[in-house]
N, C-alpha and C positions, 0 to 999 in steps of 0.2 A: 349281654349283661356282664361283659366280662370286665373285670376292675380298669385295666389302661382304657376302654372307650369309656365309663363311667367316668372318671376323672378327664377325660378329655373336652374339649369345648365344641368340636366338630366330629360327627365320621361320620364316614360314607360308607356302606357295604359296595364292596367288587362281583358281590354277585356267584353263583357255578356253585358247585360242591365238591370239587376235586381242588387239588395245587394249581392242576392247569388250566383251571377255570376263572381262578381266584388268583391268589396270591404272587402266581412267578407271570400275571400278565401285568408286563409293564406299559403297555400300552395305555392300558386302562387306569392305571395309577395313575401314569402321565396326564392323562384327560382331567383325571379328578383333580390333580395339584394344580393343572391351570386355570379347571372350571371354576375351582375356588380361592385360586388366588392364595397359592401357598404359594413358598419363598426358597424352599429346603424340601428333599428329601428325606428321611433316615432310613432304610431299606430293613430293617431289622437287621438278622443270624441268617448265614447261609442263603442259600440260592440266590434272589437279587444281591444280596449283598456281598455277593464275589464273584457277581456277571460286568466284566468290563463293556460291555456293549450295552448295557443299563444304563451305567452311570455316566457311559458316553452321550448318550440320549438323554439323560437329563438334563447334563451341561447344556448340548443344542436346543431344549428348550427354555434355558435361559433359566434354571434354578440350578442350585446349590445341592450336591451328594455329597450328604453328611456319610465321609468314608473316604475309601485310601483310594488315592488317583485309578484311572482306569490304567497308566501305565504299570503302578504296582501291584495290579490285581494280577495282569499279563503275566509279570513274574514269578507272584506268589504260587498262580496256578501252574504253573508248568515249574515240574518239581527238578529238573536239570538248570533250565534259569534262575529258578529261585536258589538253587543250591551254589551258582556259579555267582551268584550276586553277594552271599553271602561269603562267598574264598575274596570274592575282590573285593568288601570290605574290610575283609580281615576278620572277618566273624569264623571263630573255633567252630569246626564241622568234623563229626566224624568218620573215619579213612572212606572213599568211595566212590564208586566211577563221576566223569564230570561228562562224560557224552554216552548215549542208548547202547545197549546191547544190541548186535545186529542179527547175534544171530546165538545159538545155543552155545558156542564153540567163544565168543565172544564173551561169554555172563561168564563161562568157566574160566577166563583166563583173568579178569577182571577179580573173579571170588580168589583165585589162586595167590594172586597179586594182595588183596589183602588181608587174608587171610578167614578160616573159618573163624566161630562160623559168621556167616554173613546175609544181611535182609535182601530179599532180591524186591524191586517193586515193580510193579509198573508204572510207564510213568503218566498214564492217561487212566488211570485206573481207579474207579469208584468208590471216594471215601473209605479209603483204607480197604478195602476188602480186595486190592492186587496185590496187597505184602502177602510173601511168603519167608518165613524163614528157611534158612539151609545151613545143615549143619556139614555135611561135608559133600565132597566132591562126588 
C-alpha cells in the first residue's frame, strides 16, 4: 500500500523479509526488468545504487542504470581515489593524506604534517562509523 507502488502502473514484489532477501538482490530485479520488459533501472538510495557491479550487470543485460557510471561509483567508493580525482580536478579539498596509512607510525607523521587536529578514517570503512577524530598526537 505504499503511495510510489500506488501511483505506479506495474510492481512486482522481490519477495524475503530481510535486505538480503529482497532489495540488494539484484539478480532478481534483473529477472523482473527483463521479464517485463522494462527499459531502465533506477536502483533507488544506497546499496544497489553505489554497487558498480550492479549497474555493470544491468548494462550487459542491455538496459539503461539510471545513475553515475559503474566507473564513477569505483571512485566515489574508494575515498583516496575519490579524493585523488578530486586534486586532479582541481576541486578545493581539505589538507590530507592522498595514499593509506601503513602503519601507526605512518598516520602520525601524515597528522604531524598537517597539523592537529586531524580526522583519521578509514578508508574501507562502514558508512562513516571508521572516522575518528584526533585531537593530538
Amino acid at each position: 500500500q505504499a503511495l510510489h507502488v500506488r501511483y505506479s502502473d506495474e510492481a512486482y514484489a522481490l519477495g524475503g523479509k530481510t535486505p538480503a532477501e529482497s532489495y540488494l538482490r539484484g539478480d532478481a530485479i534483473l529477472e523482473i526488468a527483463l521479464t517485463c520488459g522494462a527499459e531502465a533501472i533506477h536502483p533507488g538510495y544506497g546499496f544497489l545504487a553505489e554497487n558498480a557491479e550492479f549497474a555493470e550487470a544491468v548494462a550487459a543485460a542491455g538496459l539503461s542504470f539510471i545513475g553515475p557510471s559503474p566507473a564513477a561509483m569505483k571512485v566515489m567508493g574508494d575515498k583516496l581515489a575519490s579524493r585523488k580525482a578530486m586534486v586532479a580536478a582541481g576541486v578545493p579539498v581539505v589538507p590530507g593524506a592522498t595514499e593509506a596509512s601503513r602503519s601507526a607510525a605512518d598516520a602520525a607523521a601524515s597528522a604531524a604534517e598537517i597539523g592537529f587536529p586531524v580526522m583519521l578514517k578509514a578508508s574501507a570503512g562502514g558508512g562513516g562509523k571508521g572516522i575518528r577524530v584526533v585531537k593530538s598526537a
